[in-house]
C-alpha positions in Angstrom: 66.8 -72.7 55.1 63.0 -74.4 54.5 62.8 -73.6 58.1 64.2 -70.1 58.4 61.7 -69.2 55.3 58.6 -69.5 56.4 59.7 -67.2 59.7 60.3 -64.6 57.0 57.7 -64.5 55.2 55.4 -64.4 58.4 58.0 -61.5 59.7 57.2 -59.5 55.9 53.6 -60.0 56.3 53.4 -58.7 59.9 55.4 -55.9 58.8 52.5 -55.0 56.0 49.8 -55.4 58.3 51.3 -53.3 60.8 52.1 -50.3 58.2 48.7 -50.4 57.4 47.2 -50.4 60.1 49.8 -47.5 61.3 48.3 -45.2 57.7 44.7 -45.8 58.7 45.6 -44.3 61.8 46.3 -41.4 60.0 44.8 -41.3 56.2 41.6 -42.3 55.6 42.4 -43.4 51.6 44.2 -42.5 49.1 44.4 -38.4 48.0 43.0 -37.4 45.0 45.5 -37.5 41.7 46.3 -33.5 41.8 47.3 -33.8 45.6 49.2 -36.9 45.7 52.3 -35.1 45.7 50.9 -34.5 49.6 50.8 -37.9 50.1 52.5 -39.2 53.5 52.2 -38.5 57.0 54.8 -35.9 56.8 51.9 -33.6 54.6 49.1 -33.8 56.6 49.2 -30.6 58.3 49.9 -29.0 55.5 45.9 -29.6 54.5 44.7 -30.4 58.2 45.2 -28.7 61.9 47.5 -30.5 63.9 46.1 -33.6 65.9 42.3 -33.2 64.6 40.6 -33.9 61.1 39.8 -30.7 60.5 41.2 -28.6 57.5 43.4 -25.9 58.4 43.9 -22.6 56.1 46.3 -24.5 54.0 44.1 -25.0 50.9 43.5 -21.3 50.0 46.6 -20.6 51.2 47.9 -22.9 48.4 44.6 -22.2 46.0 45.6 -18.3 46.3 42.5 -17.1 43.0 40.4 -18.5 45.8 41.6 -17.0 48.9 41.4 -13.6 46.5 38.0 -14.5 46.4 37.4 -15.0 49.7 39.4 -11.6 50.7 37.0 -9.6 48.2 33.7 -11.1 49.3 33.4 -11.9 45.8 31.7 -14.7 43.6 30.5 -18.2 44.7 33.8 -19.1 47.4 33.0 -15.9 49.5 31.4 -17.5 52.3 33.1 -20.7 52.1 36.6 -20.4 54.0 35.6 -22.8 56.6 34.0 -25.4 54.5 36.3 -26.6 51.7 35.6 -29.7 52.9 32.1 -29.7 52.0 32.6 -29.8 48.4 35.7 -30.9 47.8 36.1 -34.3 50.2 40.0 -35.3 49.6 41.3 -39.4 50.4 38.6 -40.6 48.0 41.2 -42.5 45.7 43.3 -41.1 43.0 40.5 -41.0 40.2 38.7 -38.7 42.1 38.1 -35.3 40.6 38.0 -33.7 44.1 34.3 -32.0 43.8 31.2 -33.0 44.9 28.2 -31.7 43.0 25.6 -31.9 45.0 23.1 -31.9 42.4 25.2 -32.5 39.6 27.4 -30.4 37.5 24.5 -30.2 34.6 22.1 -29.0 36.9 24.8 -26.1 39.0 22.8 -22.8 39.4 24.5 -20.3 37.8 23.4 -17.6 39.5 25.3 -18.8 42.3 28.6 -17.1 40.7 26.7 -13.6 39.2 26.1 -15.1 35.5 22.7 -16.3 35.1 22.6 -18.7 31.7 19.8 -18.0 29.4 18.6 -19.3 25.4 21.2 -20.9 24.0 23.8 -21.0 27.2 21.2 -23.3 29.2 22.1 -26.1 26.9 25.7 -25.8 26.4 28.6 -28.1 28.2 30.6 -26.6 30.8 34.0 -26.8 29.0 32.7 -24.8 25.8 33.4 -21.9 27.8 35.4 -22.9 30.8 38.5 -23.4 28.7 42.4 -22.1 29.2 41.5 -19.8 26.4 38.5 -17.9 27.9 40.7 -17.5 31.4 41.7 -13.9 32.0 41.8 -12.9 35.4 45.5 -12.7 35.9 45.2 -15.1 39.4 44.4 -17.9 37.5 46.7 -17.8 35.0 49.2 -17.0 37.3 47.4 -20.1 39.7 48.3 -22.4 35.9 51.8 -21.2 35.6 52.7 -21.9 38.8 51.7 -26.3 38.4 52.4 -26.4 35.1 52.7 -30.5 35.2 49.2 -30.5 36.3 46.1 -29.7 34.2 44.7 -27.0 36.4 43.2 -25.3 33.1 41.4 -28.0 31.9 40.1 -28.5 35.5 39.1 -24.9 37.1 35.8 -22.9 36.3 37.2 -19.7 37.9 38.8 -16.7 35.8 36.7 -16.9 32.8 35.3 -13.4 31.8 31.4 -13.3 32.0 31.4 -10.6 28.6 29.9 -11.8 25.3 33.7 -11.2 23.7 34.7 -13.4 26.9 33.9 -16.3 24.7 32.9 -14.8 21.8 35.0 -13.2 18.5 34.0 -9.6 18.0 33.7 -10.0 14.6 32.5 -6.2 14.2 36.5 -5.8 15.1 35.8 -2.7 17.4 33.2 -1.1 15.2 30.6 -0.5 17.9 29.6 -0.6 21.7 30.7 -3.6 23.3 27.5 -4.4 25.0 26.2 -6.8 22.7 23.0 -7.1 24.8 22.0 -3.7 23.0 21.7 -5.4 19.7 21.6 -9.3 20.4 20.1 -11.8 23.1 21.1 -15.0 23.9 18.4 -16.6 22.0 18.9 -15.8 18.4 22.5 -14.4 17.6 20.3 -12.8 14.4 17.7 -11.8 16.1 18.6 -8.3 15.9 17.9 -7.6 12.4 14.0 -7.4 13.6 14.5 -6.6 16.9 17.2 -3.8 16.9 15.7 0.1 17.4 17.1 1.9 14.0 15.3 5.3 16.7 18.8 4.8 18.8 21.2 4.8 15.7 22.1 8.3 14.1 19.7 7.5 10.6 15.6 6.7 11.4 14.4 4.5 9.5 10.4 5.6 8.4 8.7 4.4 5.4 9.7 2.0 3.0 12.8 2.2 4.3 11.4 0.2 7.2 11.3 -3.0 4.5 14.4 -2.9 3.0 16.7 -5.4 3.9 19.8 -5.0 6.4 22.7 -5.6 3.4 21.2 -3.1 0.9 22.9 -0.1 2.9 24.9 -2.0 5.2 26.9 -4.0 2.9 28.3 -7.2 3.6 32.4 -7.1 3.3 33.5 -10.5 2.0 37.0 -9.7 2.3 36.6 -10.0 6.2 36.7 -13.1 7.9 33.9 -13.6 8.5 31.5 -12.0 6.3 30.0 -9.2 8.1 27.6 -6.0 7.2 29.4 -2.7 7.7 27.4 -1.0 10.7 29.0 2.3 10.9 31.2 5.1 8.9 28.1 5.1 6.3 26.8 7.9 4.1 23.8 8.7 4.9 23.7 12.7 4.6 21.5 12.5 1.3 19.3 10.5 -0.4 22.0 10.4 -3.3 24.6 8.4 -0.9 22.3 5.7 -1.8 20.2 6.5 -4.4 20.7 7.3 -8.1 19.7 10.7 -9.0 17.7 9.8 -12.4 17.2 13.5 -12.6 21.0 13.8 -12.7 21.3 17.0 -10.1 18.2 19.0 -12.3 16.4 19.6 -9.4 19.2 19.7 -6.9 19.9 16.9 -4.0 17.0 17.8 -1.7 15.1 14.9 -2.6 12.0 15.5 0.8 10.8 18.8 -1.7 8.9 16.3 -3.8 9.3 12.9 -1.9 8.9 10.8 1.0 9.5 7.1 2.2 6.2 6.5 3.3 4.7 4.6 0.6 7.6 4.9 -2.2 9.7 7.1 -4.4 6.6 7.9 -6.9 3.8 6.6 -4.7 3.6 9.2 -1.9 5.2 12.0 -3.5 4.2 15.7 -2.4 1.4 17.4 -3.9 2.3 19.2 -7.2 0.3 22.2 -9.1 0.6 20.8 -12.4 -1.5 24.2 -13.4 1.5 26.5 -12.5 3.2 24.6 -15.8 3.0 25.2 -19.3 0.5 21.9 -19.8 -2.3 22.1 -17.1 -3.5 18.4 -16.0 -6.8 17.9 -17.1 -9.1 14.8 -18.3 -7.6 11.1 -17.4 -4.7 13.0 -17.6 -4.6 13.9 -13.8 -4.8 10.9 -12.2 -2.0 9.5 -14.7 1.0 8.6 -13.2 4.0 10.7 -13.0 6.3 8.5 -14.5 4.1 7.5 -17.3 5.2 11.3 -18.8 8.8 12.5 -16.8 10.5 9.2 -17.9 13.3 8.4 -16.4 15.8 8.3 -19.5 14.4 12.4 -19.4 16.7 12.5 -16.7 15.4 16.1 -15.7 14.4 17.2 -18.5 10.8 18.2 -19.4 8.3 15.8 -21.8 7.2 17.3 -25.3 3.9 18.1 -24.5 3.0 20.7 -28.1 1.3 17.4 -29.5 -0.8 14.3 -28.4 1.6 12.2 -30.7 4.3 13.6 -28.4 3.6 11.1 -25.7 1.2 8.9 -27.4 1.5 6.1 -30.2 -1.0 7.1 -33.1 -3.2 4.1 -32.9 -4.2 5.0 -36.7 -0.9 4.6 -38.4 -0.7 7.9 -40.0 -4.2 7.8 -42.1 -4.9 11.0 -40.8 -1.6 12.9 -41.9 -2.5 13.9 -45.3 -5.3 16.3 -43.9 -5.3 19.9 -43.1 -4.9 19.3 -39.5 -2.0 16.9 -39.8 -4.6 14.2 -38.1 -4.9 16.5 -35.0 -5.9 13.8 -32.4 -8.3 16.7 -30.6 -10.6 16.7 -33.4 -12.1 13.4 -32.7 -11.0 12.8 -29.1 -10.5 14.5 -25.6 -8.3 14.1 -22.6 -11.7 12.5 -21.3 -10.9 9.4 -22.9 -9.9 8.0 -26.2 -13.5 6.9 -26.2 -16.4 7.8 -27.4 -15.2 9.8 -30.4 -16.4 13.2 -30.6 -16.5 12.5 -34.6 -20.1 13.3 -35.4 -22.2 12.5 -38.5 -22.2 16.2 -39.9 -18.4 15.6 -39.3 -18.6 11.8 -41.8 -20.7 14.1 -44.1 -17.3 16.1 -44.6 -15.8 13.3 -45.9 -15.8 11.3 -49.0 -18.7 9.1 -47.2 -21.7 10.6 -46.8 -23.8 8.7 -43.9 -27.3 7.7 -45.3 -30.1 4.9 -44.7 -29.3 2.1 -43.1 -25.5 3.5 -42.5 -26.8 5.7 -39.6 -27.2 2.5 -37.2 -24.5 0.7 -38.2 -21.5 1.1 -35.6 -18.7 2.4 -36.2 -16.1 -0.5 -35.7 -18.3 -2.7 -38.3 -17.0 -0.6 -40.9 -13.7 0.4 -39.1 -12.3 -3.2 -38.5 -9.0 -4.4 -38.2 -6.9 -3.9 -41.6 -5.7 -7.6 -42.1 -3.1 -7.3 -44.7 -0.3 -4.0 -45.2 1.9 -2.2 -43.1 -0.9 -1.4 -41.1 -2.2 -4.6 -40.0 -3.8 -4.7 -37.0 -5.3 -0.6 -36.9 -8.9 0.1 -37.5 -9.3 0.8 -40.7 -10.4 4.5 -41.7 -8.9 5.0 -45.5 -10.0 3.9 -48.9 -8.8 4.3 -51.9 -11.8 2.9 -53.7 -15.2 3.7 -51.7 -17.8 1.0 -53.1 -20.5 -1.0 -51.7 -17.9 -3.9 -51.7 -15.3 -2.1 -50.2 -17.7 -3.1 -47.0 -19.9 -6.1 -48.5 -19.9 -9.3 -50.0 -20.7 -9.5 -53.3 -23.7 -12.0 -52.8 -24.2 -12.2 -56.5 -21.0 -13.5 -57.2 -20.0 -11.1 -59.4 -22.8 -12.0 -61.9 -22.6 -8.2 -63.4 -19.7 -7.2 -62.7 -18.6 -9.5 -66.3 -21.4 -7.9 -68.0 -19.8 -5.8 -70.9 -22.0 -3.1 -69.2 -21.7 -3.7 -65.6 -24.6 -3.2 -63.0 -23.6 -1.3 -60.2 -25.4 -2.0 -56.5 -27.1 1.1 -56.4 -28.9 0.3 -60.2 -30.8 -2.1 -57.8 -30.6 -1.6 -54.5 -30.4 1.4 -51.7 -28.6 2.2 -48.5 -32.9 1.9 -46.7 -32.5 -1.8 -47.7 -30.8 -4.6 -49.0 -34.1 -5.8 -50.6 -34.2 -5.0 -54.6 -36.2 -1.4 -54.5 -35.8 -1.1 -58.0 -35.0 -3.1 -61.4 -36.3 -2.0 -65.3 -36.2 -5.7 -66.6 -37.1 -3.7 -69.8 -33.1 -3.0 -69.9 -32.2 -6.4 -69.9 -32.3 -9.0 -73.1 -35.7 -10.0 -72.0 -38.5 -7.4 -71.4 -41.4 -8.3 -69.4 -44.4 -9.1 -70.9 -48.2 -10.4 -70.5 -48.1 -13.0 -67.7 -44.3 -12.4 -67.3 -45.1 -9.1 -65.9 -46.7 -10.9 -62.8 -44.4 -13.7 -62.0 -42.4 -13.8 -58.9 -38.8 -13.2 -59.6 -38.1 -16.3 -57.8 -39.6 -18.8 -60.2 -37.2 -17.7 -63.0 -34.2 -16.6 -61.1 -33.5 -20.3 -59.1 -31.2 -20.8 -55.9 -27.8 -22.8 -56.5 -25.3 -23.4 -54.8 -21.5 -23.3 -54.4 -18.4 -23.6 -52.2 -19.3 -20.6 -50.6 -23.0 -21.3 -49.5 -26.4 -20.4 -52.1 -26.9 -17.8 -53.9 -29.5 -16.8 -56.6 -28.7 -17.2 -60.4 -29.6 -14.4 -62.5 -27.6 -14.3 -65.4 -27.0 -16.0 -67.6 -30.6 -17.2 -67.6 -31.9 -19.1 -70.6 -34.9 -17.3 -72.3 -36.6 -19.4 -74.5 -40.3 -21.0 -73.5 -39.5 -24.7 -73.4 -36.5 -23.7 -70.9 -39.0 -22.7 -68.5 -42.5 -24.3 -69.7 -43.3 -27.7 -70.3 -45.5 -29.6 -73.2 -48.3 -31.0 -70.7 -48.3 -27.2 -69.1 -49.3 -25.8 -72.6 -51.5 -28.2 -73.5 -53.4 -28.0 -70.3 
């Protein structure tokens, strides 16, 4: 047996070198995984002519999407029935994916099939569109069917559709043109919201409308998956499809009589003759906006217009009202301007002030200030019901005769020419002037003190007897 063994194996081993020898007569390697069902020398002219290397009809006679191809001079096989070959070398081991990119599958030009790749397709892999899903030329599918043990679908770059909905949902579900290119580029999927001609679409955009965003008219349906704006089947007949009619049908719906879009609803609207109305513009009045006067709670209707205090807050709280004229705001102002007052001083001379001396340069607001205290805080102040000199001024004496059982009043001493004393009878008071008296400055008698509220000049009660004011070494000198 230990000699009959070793016969055998050398018999075995012959054999194997002699098969191989015999295949490498005929197959240069192994065939690639998706043909190995061809393996054998029984197959070979099913791929190659008989007796020679070269390929016979047999692969698109078997690959029948591209023998279609072929027959209808169509795509990037048309020319290449004699040269399968060329790019897809076979007995190159089973891991082979039979194609040969000859400068890589990254870097294929597109344009060799008809579909040029532009923005955003440059970048993206090969299989995000050539997938089973995107196929729909019926000879490929048919083509998958037919092997369906091998993975001919996750393999072949034929039978996709080169349309945007190809690969793409149409998530406008039918609602416009299928040529996305009108509205969209490859670049920026949302690019069209700047770039898309509103000229082509049945409604022009002009004006302000030109501004407003897409959703405002084209509204964004949340219900649909996903989101999207509604593009058509919009009312756009008149303005009130969209906008509110705060004049609530008054005027009827043709809106363009007194507006436009160009620069907004009040800023650009059509001229108006205010003069054919009941209350011609006139004064600040006509350059005063519209709305400032047709309100929109008015809704239509027309302003009150019979009185100023019809559109305008009395800025004097009512002093006014108990006159004659009801405090008639055109007998001291204009439509020229609230200011200057046309209230003159033959007019203050009417009232229970009469304007004299020093009053006639005084201005107005230094006696018309601000009430502080009332009701009517905060409005100039134009009614008294006491008109004294203190009404208007301090009381610098501090109310030294006021407590007199007889009081002095400031006009028993001074007038409205000057604040300076113009006249005093001393011979009135419980000391009368007399000799020397007579001559002496009021100031050496009548001293400056002082109190919490600054200095002021005493002048009663002043003491009147001689040693209150003289000394003993001033007599006997």
């Amino acid at each position: 047996m230990y000699k009959i063994y070793p016969k055998l194996v050398l018999w075995f081993f012959g054999l194997f070198i002699f098969k191989g020898i015999l295949n490498a007569q005929f197959s240069p390697g192994e065939l690639a995984k998706v043909h190995s069902f061809l393996e054998g020398t029984n197959n070979c002219t099913q791929c190659h002519e008989v007796g020679g290397k070269s390929l016979s009809s047999g692969c698109v006679e078997c690959h029948l999407p591209i023998k279609m191809r072929i027959d209808q001079n169509q795509g990037f096989h048309k020319d290449k029935q004699e040269d399968c070959g060329k790019c897809h070398p076979d007995h190159n081991s089973r891991e082979f994916k039979l194609v040969h990119w000859e400068k890589g599958e990254k870097k294929y030009d597109h344009l060799n099939v008809g579909f040029d790749l532009t923005g955003k397709h440059k970048n993206l892999e090969c299989r995000k569109c050539h997938i089973e899903k995107n196929i729909v030329e019926s000879s490929v599918l048919n083509w998958v069917k037919k092997y369906p043990n091998e993975p001919i679908s996750e393999r072949t770059f034929l039978g996709v559709a080169n349309t945007c909905s190809g690969c793409h949902e149409d998530i406008h579900r039918d609602e416009v043109s299928q040529d996305c290119a009108s509205c969209h580029t490859t670049t920026d999927w949302k690019e069209s919201r700047e770039s898309f001609n509103h000229d082509l679409a049945k409604f022009r955009l002009t004006g302000e409308h030109k501004k407003v965003d897409c959703e405002k008219c084209h509204v964004v349906d949340q219900l649909r998956k996903p989101p999207i704006m509604q593009l058509t089947d919009l009312e756009y007949q008149t303005c009130g499809s969209c906008h509110t009619d705060i004049h609530k049908g008054a005027y009827g719906n043709k809106c363009e009589t007194c507006h436009t879009t160009e620069k907004g609803w009040t800023e650009s609207l059509i001229p108006f003759d205010h003069n054919e109305t009941e209350y011609p513009l006139q004064g600040l009045h006509f350059n005063q906006d519209c709305m400032a006067c047709h309100k929109e709670e008015l809704a239509g209707l027309l302003p009150s217009f019979k009185q100023c205090s019809d559109c305008h807050v009395d800025k004097h709280g009512g002093q006014f009202s108990e006159r004659n004229d009801k405090g008639a705001c055109e007998s001291c102002h204009t439509v020229g301007g609230f200011i200057p007052t046309t209230y003159s001083f033959a007019d203050h001379d009417q009232s229970r002030f009469k304007l004299d001396g020093s009053h006639f340069a005084i201005p107005c607001v230094l006696c018309h200030k601000p009430i502080e205290d009332g009701s009517l805080k905060n409005y100039a102040q134009f009614k008294w019901a006491v008109l004294q000199c203190n009404s208007c001024h301090t009381d610098v004496h501090r109310k030294q005769f006021t407590q007199r059982n007889n009081p002095l009043l400031c006009k028993d001493c001074h007038t409205t020419q000057t604040f300076l004393m113009a006249k005093f009878d001393h011979e009135k008071t419980n000391f009368p002037l007399d000799g020397e008296h007579i001559n002496v400055s009021c100031t050496k008698c009548h001293l400056p003190e002082k109190d919490w509220n600054g200095n002021y000049i005493r002048y009663e009660p002043i003491p009147h007897k001689c040693e209150n004011c003289h000394s003993f070494n001033e007599k006997k000198s």
